[in-house]
N, C-alpha and C positions, 0 to 999 in steps of 0.2 A: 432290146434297149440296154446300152451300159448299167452298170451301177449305178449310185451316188453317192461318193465314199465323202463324209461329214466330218470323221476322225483321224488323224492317227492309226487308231489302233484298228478301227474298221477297213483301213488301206493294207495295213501288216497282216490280218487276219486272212484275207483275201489271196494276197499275195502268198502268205504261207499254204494256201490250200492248193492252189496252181503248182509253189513244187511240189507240194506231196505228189500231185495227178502226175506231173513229168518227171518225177523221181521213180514212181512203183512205172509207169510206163517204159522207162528206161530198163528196170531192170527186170522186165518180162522181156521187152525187146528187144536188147543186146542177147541172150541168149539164144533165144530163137533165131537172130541172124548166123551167129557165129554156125548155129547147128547148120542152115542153109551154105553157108560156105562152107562148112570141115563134112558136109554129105556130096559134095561135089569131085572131091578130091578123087582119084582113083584108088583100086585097093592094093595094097602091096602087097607080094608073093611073098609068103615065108615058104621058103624050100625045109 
């Protein structure tokens, strides 16, 4: 069942805690992909 945001500050609240969640998500995420891409890549020879 949704919320039922009464305030202001109880709508901001809320709202701030969702980016926290997609902000620290993001940035375990983008990492973890980039490694999934640059592990793909071939190795290059150093002679």
């Amino acid at each position: 069942m949704e919320p039922d945001f009464y305030t202001l500050q109880g709508f901001m609240t809320h709202v701030k805690g969702v980016i926290y969640v997609l902000m620290a998500g993001g940035l375990v995420g983008i990492p973890l992909f980039w490694k999934f891409l640059a592990g793909r890549d071939e190795k290059k020879r150093t002679y």
